[in-house]
BAVOTI-555545 format. One record per residue (C-alpha): x, y, z; residue number from 0. Coordinates in nm, 2 decimals. Each point is the difference from the previous one (the first is absolute). Layout:
   east  north     up   n
      X      Y      Z NUM
...
# end
This chain:
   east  north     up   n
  -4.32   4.11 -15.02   0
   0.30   0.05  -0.23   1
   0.12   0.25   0.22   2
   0.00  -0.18   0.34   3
   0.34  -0.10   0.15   4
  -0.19  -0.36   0.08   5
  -0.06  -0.03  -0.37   6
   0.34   0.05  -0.10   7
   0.17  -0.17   0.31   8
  -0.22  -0.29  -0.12   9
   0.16   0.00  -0.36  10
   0.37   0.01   0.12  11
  -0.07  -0.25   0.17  12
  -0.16  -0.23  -0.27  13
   0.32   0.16  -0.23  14
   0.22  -0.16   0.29  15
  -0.16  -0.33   0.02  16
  -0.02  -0.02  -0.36  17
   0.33   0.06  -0.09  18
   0.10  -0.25   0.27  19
  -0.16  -0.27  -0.12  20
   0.09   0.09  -0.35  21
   0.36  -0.03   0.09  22
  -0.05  -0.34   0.19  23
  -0.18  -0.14  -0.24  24
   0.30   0.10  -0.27  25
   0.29  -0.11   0.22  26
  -0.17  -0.30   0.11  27
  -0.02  -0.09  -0.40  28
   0.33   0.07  -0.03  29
   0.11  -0.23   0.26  30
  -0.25  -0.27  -0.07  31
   0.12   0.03  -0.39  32
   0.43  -0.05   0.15  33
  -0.09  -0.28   0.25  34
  -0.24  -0.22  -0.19  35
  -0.05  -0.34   0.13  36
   0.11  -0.16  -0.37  37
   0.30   0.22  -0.04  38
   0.11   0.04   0.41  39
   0.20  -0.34  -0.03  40
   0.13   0.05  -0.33  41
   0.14   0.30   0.08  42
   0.21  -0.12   0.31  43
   0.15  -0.30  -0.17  44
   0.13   0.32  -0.26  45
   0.14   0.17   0.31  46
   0.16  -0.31   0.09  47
   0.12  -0.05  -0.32  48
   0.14   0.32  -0.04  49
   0.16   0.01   0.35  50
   0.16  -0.37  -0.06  51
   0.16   0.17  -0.32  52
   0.11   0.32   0.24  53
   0.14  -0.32   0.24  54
   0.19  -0.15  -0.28  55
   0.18   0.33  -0.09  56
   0.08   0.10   0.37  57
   0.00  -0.21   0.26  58
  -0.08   0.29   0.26  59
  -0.27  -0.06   0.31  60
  -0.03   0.37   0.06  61
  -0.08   0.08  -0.41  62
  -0.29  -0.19  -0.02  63
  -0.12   0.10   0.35  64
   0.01   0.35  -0.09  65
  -0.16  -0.09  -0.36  66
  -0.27  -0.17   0.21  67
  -0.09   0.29   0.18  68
   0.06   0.25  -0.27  69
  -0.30  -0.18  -0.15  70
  -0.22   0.07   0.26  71
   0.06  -0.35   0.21  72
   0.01  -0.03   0.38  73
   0.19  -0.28   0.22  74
  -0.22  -0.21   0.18  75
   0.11  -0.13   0.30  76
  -0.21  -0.26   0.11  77
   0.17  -0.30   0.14  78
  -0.24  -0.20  -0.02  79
  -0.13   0.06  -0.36  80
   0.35  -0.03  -0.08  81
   0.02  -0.35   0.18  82
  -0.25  -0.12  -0.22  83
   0.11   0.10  -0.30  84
   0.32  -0.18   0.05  85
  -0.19  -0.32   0.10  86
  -0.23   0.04  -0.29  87
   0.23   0.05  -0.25  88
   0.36  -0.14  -0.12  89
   0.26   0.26  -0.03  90
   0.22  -0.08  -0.28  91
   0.35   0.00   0.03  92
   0.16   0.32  -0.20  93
   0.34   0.03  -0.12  94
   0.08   0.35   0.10  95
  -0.16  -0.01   0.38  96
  -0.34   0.20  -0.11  97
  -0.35  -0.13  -0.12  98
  -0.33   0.19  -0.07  99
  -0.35  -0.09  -0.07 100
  -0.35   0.07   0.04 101
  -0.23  -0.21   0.21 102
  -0.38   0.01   0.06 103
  -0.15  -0.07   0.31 104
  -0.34   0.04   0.11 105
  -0.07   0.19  -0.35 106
   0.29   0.21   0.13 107
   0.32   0.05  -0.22 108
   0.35   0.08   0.15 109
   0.35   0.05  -0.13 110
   0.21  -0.30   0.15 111
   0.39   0.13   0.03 112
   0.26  -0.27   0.20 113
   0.32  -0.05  -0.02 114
   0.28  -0.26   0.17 115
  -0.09   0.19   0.36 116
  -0.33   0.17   0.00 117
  -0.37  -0.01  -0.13 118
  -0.16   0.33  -0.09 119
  -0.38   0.07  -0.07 120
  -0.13   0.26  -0.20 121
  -0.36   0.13  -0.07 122
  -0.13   0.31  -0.27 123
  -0.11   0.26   0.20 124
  -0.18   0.15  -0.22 125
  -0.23  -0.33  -0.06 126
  -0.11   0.03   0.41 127
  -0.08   0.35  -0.03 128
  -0.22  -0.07  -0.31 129
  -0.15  -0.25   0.24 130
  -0.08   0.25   0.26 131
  -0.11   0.24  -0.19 132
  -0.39  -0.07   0.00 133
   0.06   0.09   0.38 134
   0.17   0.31  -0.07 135
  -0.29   0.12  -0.22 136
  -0.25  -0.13   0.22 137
   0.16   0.22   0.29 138
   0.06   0.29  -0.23 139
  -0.40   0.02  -0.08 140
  -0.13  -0.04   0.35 141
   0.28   0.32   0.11 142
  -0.15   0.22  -0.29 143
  -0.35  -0.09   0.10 144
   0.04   0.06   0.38 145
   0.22   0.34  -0.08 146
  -0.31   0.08  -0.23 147
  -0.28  -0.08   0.31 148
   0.24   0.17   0.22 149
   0.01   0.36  -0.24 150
  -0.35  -0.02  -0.03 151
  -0.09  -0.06   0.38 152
   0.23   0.31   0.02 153
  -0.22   0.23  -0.23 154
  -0.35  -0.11   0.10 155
  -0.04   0.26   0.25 156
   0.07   0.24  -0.27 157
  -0.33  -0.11  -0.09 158
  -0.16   0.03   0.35 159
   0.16   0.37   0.01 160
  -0.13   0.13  -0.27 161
  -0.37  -0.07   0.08 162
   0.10   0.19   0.33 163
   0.09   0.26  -0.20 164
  -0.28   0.06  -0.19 165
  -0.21  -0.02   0.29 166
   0.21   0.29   0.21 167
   0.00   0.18  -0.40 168
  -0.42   0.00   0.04 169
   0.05   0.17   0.33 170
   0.01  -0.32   0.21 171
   0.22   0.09   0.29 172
  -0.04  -0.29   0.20 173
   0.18  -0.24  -0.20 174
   0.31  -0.24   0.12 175
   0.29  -0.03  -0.19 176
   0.23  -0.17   0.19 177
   0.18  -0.31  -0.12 178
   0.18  -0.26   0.24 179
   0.24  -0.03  -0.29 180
   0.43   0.09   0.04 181
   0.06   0.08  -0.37 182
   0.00   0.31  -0.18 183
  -0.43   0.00  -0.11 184
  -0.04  -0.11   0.42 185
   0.20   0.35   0.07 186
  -0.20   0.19  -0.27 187
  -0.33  -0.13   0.14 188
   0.09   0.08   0.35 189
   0.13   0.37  -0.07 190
  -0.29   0.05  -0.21 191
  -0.21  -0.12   0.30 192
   0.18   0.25   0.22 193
  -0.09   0.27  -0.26 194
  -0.35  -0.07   0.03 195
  -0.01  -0.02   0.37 196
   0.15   0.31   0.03 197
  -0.24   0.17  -0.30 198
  -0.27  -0.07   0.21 199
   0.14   0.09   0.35 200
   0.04   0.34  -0.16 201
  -0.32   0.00  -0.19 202
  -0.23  -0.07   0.31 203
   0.25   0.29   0.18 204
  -0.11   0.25  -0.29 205
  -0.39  -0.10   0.03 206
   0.00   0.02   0.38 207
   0.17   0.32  -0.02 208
  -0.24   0.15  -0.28 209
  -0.28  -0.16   0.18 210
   0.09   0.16   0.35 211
   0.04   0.35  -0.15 212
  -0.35  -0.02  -0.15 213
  -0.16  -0.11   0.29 214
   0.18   0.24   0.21 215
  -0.12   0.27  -0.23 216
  -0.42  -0.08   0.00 217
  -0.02   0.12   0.33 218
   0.09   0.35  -0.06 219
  -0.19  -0.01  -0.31 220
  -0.35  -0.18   0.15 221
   0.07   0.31   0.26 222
   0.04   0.27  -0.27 223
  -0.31  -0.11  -0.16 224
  -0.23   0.04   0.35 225
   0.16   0.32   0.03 226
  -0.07   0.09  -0.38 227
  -0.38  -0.08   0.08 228
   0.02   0.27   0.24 229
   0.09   0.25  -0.21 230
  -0.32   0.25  -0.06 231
   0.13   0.18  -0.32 232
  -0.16  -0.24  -0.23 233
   0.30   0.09  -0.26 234
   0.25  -0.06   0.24 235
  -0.14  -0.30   0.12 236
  -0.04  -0.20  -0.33 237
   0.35   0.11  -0.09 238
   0.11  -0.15   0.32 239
  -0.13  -0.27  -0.03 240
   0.08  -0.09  -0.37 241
   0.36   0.03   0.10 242
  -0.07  -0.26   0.33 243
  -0.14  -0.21  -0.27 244
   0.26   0.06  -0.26 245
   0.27  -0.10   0.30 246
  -0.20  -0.31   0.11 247
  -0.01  -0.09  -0.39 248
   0.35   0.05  -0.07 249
   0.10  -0.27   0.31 250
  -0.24  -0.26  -0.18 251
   0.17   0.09  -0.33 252
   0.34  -0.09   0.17 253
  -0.13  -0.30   0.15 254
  -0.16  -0.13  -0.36 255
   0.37   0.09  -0.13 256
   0.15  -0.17   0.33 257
  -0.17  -0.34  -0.12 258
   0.04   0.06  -0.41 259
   0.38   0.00   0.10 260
  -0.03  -0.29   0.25 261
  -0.18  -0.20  -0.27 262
  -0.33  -0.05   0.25 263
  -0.26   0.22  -0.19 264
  -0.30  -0.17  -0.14 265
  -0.10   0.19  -0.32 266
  -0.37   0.04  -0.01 267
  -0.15   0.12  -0.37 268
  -0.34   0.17  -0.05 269
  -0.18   0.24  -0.24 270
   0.00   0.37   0.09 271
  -0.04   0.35  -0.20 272
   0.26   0.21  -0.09 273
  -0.24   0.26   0.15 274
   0.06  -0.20   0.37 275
   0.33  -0.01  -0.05 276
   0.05   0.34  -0.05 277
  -0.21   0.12   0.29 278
   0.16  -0.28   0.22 279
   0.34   0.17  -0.12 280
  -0.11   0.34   0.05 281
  -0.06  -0.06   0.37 282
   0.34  -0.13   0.01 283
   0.18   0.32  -0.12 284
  -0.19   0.16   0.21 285
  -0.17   0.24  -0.31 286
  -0.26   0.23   0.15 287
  -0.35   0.00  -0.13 288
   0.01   0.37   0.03 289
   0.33   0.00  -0.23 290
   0.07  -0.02  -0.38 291
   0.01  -0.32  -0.03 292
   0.35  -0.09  -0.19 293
  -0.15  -0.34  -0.17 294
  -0.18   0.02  -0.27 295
  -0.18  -0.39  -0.05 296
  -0.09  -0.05  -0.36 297
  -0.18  -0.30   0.00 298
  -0.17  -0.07   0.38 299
  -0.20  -0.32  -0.12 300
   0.26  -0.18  -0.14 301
   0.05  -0.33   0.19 302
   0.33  -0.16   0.15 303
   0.07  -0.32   0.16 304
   0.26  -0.04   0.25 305
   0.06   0.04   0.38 306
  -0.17   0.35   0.13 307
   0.24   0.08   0.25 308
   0.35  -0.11  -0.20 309
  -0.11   0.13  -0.31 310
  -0.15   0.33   0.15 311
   0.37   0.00   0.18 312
   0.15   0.01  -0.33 313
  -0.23   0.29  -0.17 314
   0.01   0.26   0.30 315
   0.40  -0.04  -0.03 316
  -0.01   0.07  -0.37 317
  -0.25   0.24   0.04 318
   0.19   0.19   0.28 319
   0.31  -0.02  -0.22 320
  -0.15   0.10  -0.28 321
  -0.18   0.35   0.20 322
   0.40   0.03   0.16 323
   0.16   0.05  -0.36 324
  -0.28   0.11  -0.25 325
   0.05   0.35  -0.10 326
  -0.36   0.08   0.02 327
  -0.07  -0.16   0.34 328
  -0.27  -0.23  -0.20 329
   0.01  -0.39  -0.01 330
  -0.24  -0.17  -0.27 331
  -0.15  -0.38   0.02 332
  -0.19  -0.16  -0.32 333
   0.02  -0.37  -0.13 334
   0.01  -0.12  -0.36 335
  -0.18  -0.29   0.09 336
   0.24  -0.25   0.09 337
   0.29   0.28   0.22 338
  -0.03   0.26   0.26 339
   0.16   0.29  -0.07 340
   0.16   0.27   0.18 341
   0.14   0.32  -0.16 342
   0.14   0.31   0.09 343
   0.15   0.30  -0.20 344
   0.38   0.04   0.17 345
   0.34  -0.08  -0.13 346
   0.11  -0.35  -0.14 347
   0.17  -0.26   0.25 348
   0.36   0.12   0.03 349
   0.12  -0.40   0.04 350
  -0.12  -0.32  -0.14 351
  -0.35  -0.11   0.21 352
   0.13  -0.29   0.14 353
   0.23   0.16   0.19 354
  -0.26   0.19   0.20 355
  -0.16  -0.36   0.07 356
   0.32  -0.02   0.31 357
  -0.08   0.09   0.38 358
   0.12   0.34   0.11 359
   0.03   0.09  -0.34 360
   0.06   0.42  -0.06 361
  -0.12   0.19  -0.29 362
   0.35   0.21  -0.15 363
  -0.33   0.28  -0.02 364
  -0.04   0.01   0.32 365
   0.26  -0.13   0.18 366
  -0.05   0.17   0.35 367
  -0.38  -0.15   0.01 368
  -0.09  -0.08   0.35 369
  -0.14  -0.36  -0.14 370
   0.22  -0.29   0.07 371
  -0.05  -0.12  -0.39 372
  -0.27  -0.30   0.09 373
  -0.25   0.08  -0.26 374
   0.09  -0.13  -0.28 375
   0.12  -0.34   0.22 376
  -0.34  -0.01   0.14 377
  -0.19   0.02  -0.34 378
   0.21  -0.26  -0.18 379
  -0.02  -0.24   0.31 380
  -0.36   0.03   0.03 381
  -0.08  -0.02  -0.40 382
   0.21  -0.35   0.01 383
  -0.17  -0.12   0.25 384
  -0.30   0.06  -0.20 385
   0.18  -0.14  -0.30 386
  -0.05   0.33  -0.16 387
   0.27   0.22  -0.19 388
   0.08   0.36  -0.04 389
   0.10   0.16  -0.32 390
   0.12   0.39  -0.05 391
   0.02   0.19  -0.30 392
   0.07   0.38  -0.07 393
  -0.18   0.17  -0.24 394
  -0.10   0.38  -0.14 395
   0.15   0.11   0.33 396
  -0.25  -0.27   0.21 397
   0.11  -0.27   0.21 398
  -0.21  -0.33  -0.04 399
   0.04  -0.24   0.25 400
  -0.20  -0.34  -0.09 401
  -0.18  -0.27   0.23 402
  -0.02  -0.27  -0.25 403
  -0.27  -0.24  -0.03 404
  -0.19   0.11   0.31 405
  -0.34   0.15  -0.16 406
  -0.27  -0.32  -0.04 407
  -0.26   0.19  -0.14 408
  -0.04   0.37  -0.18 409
  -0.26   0.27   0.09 410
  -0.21  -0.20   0.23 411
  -0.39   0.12   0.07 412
  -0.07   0.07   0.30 413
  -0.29  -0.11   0.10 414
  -0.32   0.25   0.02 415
  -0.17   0.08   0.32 416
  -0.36  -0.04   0.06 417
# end
């Protein structure tokens, strides 16, 4: 909360408002201490005390008028007030031609100036502004207040957009961002809109285009199968076929990758053997019955949990990396109860292992591999989605490479047949 821009737009605004009202309240003090109603006409017979002295010691119109406004006093020219002033009050006759006084009218005070020829009327400034001044703070509060609505009408749909982008950050393509709004967050909102639209123009390009290819290519395959069938050599015809059904199951692994990436793959979790797995993954690389086999399984009835097809994914890419770059052409599986384990006796990783975790990824080793570098991608985007991780470690001339947390149950009975 601390760190949202509401939050802290909220307390420069109280600062502002409070400091405001601080220095009205101070000012208004000030003046309410210099123009007290008990003192207000005792001071203006002083000023006309002291500006009959100024009178007696120069006879000079101009002087005093200057004095006047030196002091902060403006002319009044009302005719009319200045009508009944005359007819309310006697003039006096002075010696030298000039006369000053203070007079109060309607709780009003003014400076009284006449000579022989002229009447002039004068009023404190200051005391009118004082007046005015609840206005000015009244006016002053309802601006800060509507600037502070206005701000924070600006930056709601901040508040709006990021929910959007959550959703689009979950995989949630179809969301609108757009913002009938002028100001700066309005053009964010709307280019981040565009963004999105044109994420998922490309997106549904890509999965047509994968989605065409494999289609296009079950045909040929389906056809290769029938073909395969007829095939009399019995060796022949199993091979055959075990590579039309290693082709048909490499398009469904693209197409589980296809949605992984696209965010549309339900993960489905059961319990399986390690001893399934590894026949399942066998048939995968294509391993001949009739062969060596190159994977040694050192605990078959150990039990996992997770999703059959991603996870089995995962372990025939290890395992076929493992067969590529052991020195022996062996691969070993075991658990320790709680982590599948995959070893090999080869050469340490030349770079750190996350770096093998990027697409088309190649191996310094081997550099002129004809893989495009996927592996690796593929088994670290299909443990995630699992919420599984993947540790190495390089020991004694063995590389270890770790399925943590994937093993629910050690050594598992089978159960006996009748």
């Amino acid at each position: 909360m601390k760190h949202s821009i509401f939050f802290k737009i909220t307390i420069l605004f109280l600062f502002a408002m409070g400091s405001f009202f601080a220095f009205s309240f101070y000012f208004l003090k000030f003046q309410a201490e210099r123009y007290a109603n008990d003192n207000e006409k005792q001071k203006y017979e002083k000023i006309s005390l002291v500006f009959n002295h100024i009178i007696s010691q120069q006879n000079s119109l101009e002087t005093i008028q200057d004095y006047l406004k030196e002091m902060g006093f403006i002319q009044i020219n009302d005719m009319r007030l200045k009508k009944m002033i005359l007819e309310s009050n006697s003039i006096p006759y002075a010696p030298n031609g000039i006369f000053l006084r203070s007079i109060e009218i309607n709780q009003d005070i003014f400076i009284l100036l006449t000579n022989n020829y002229e009447v002039f009327l004068y009023k404190d400034s200051m005391r009118g502004f004082y007046g005015n001044y609840y206005l000015i703070i009244l006016i002053g509060s309802i601006i800060l207040i509507l600037l502070f609505v206005l701000v924070m009408r600006s930056l709601l749909p901040m508040v709006y957009l990021r929910r959007q982008i959550r959703k689009f950050a979950k995989g949630d393509l179809q969301v609108e961002c757009r913002i009938p709004q002028k100001d700066e967050i309005g053009e964010l909102a709307n280019e981040f809109d565009k963004a999105i639209k044109r994420i998922d123009a490309l997106n549904k390009s890509r999965t047509l285009f994968l989605r065409s290819i494999m289609h296009e290519l079950k045909t040929p395959i389906t056809k290769g199968r029938i073909a395969a069938e007829m095939v009399e050599d019995a060796i022949q015809k199993r091979r055959l076929t075990s590579v039309f059904y290693r082709l048909n199951y490499l398009i469904d692994e693209f197409a589980k990758i296809e949605q992984l990436s696209s965010k549309s793959y339900k993960v489905q979790k059961s319990e399986f053997l390690i001893q399934d797995l590894i026949n399942y993954v066998q048939k995968m690389l294509l391993i001949d019955k009739l062969e060596q086999n190159p994977i040694i399984n050192k605990t078959p009835n150990d039990l996992i949990k997770a999703d059959f097809e991603l996870f089995a994914m995962s372990v025939k890419n290890l395992v076929d990396n493992a067969i590529k770059y052991s020195s022996n052409g062996k691969v070993f599986v075991e658990s320790d109860g709680r982590n599948l384990i995959i070893s090999n006796k080869g050469e340490p990783l030349k770079m750190h292992f996350e770096e093998y975790f990027k697409p088309y990824f190649k191996d310094s080793i081997k550099p002129n591999s004809q893989g495009f570098g996927l592996g690796m991608y593929i088994i670290k985007n299909t443990l995630d989605a699992q919420n599984f991780n993947i540790a190495y470690t390089h020991k004694d001339g063995i590389n270890y490479f770790t399925i943590e947390q994937c093993i629910i149950e050690s050594s598992c009975q089978l159960p006996l047949l009748s």
